[in-house]
C-alpha angles and dihedrals in degrees: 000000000000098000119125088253136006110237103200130091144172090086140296131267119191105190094184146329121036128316105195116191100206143016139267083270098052097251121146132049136274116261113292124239116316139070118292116211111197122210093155132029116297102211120191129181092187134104124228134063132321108209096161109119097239124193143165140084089285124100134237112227116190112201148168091050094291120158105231111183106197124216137144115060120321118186104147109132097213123100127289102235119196115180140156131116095241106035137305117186133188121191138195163130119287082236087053097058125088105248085211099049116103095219107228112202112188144339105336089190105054108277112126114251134164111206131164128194111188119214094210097181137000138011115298127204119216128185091218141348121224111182113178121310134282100283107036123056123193118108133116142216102180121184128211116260110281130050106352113210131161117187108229107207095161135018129309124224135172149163121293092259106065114225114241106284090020082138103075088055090091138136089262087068092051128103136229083020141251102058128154131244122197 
């Protein structure tokens, strides 16, 4: 959907496959008010805050280096996508990510991407954590000032080159243990 606004209302039901708001050139507008439940994946290219509830098995992937701020409830038990070349970001609260959702940072395939997600309060708890592939490093998971925890609940797998800090991100911080690193 890459209109300037979407006119509907009432919610959003994705049965399956992806439903993108927005185009490559970040043109269109965020779902409007409702809950959004999610069987399939919910794409969006454009930049501002996505306070729908969303739940379901299915995944929200933000692409084309838009900034998305979630807030609102998010439940849905599919993986956390954050894509774009120059540099998508998505922050939120720890309260405000899915505790089901592997978060996926970059290109897993090779391209070289730079995304940030940004942790701004409490602790979150993640199913996995994919950062890059295997040959380009760049991307970021940032926490808010304090005391800094993620809750491992999957494996863990970046790029060849480990991000500063990469160290703490170990099985010991894993639970339930064991979980792999690699």
């Amino acid at each position: 959907l890459s209109g300037l606004g979407n006119g509907y209302s009432g919610g959003t039901e994705i049965s399956d496959g992806t439903l993108q708001f927005g185009d490559a050139a970040g043109n269109g507008a965020l779902p409007p008010a409702g809950t959004i439940n999610v069987n399939g994946t919910l794409a969006t290219t454009i930049s501002g805050t996505l306070a729908n509830d969303v739940s379901g098995p299915g995944g929200v992937t933000i692409r084309s280096n838009a900034s998305v701020t979630f807030s609102g409830a998010k439940n849905y038990t599919g993986p956390t996508v954050v894509r774009g070349t120059v540099g998508s970001t998505l922050s939120t609260t720890a309260a405000s990510y899915p505790p089901g959702s592997r978060l996926v940072l970059g290109n897993q395939a090779g391209a070289a991407e730079r995304v940030t997600v940004e942790f701004t309060a409490g602790h979150p708890v993640l199913s996995g954590l994919y950062a890059g592939d295997h040959s380009t490093p760049g991307d970021f998971v940032n926490f808010s000032a304090g005391d800094p925890e993620v809750i491992l609940l999957g494996h863990v797998r970046h790029g060849s080159s480990r991000p500063a800090g990469s160290s703490a991100l170990s099985s010991r911080h894993c639970s339930p243990a064991p979980c792999g690193v690699s």
